[in-house]
C-alpha angles and dihedrals in degrees: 000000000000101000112261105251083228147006093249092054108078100045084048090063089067097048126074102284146154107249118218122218130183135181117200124202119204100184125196093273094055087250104144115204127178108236120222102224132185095208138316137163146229126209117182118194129191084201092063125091081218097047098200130043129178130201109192134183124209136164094212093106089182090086090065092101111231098167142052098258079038092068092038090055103052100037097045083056135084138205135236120200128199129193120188149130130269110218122213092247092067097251108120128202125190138159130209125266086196155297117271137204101216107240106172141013119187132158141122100292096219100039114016155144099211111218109209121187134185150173135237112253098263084082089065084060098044090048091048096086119197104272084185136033109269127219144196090191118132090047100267110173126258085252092049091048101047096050092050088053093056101037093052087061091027117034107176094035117133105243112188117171121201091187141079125272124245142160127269120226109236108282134161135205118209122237101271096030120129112269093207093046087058089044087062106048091056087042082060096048093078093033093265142120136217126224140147113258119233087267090054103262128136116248131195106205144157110223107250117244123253099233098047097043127112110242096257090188137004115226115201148175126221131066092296094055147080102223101108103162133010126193114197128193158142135252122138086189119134087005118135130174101193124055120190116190120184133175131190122172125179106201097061089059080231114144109238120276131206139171135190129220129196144176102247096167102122089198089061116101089226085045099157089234102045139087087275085076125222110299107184121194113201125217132193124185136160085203094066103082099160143051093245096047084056096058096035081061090039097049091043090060092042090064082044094057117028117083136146120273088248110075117193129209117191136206103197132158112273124293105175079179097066121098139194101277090029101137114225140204113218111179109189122221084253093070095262131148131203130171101220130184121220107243092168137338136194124218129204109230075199129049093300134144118251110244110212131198125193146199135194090023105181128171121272122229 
């Protein structure tokens, strides 16, 4: 969860209140100029290789680029949003919802309005292929790797890791191969993953588990709360319950590892033992050169996969704080509780409602 810019923030958000939006615009040049917008929106998924992405409305027709420098000066910008709250007193807080390469402008060019959209940064390094074949030989480690991988595309990107260190295996991407791509399988390695924050900066992170996670936000119903809507249903596809990683290299004259990892909570509705059946998922890696990197991976796609037969998706008042992996606490009008994970989330630039899905949902006791 972004940190609330104040105590009173937070409980604000579920109380009547004016919510404040801003759009940013660092052009080329490094000129920065506060867009005046009519509505947008900005949806963020754990289950996208670009995490964020931005829609955002505007009347000024003169950014539809016409011109050469025109077009050199939009798509070489980015944008920064804001969501907030504008207090009665006339302060206002707010926290980003991200930072945005510009990737398309498009509008009628006498009479508007102009629609922008944009992606979060991750999308400069997918679209940086390989120009040269990429190695791990010579045993960097996955931090190293991954912050090699970035920089080379990046230079001056922010990379902060929140995870332990570890080897890679040697692996090497072909010219032409997905850098990002690349960026995630070493990420997985160590049971991680790799996205762009809300202010642009690279992080290395495992997802937190569920059952070992602080509440980030309550979500609830009544006419205190900030649940206004809930969808319930059922789908089993693309669900395992055992993950088994394995790595054999042949260049490190190390003999093959492997791990399994299942889902032995006998509570969990794809508990392996239980009437769901035993759905395994199989993973193969050269970077995986040790048992415990192999569970570290193996356990890192369990928490991706395995999720109860309910899915939830919520409609909420706006929290531009929460995150993908953020645990929730919904509690239904009928009295219900239920501990949900934030898979992906879109919020109104307007005075829309939040729209909320959710993995690894479990009853709350």
């Amino acid at each position: 969860m972004y940190p609330p810019p104040s105590d009173r923030f937070l409980a604000t958000l579920a109380t009547a209140h004016v919510p404040y939006t801003e759009v940013r615009m660092t052009a080329s040049d490094g000129t920065v100029t506060v867009l005046p917008h009519t509505g947008g929106s900005v949806t963020v998924s754990r289950g996208q290789a670009v995490r964020r992405t931005c829609s955002v409305t505007v009347p000024d027709t003169s950014l539809i680029p016409i011109r050469p420098t025109g077009q050199m000066a939009i798509y070489g910008a980015r944008l920064r949003i804001l969501r907030g709250i504008a207090y009665p007193d006339g302060s206002v807080e707010s926290v980003p919802l991200g930072e945005f390469r510009i990737d398309e402008v498009g509008g009628d060019p006498d009479y508007g309005p102009v629609t922008i959209t944009g992606s979060s940064i991750e999308a400069a390094i997918a679209d940086d292929a390989f120009l040269v074949p990429y190695t791990t030989r010579g045993g960097p480690g996955a931090v190293t790797a991954i912050t090699d991988l970035i920089r080379s595309s990046m230079p001056t990107a922010v990379v902060t890791s929140r995870v332990a260190d570890a080897l890679l295996g040697p692996t090497t991407w072909d010219a032409q191969g997905d850098r990002w791509a690349a960026v995630q399988a070493c990420a997985t390695a160590i049971g991680a993953e790799v996205y762009a924050d809300a202010d642009g900066q690279f992080v290395i992170a495992e997802l937190p588990d569920i059952a070992a996670a602080p509440i980030a936000w309550t979500v609830d119903a009544g006419e205190q709360g900030v649940l206004i809507a809930a969808t319930r249903g059922y789908n089993r596809a693309g669900m395992y319950n055992v993950v088994v990683a394995s790595g054999e290299n042949t260049e490190t004259n190390v003999a093959a590892v492997s791990s399994t990892v299942q889902d032995t909570d006998p509570t969990s509705p794809t508990y392996v033992g239980g009437p769901f059946g035993r759905v395994p998922r199989f993973y193969s890696s050269s970077l995986l050169i040790s048992t415990d990197q192999c569970t570290a991976a193996a356990t890192k796609l369990l928490r991706d996969s395995v999720k109860p037969a309910a899915t939830v998706t919520l409609e909420s008042a706006p929290n531009p704080c929460l995150e993908p992996g953020d645990v929730l606490r919904v509690t239904y009008a009928n009295g219900d509780r239920e501990l949900h994970q934030v898979q992906g989330l879109t919020l109104d630039l307007g005075l829309g409602s939040m729209q909320i899905d959710t993995i690894g949902g479990r009853e709350d006791a």
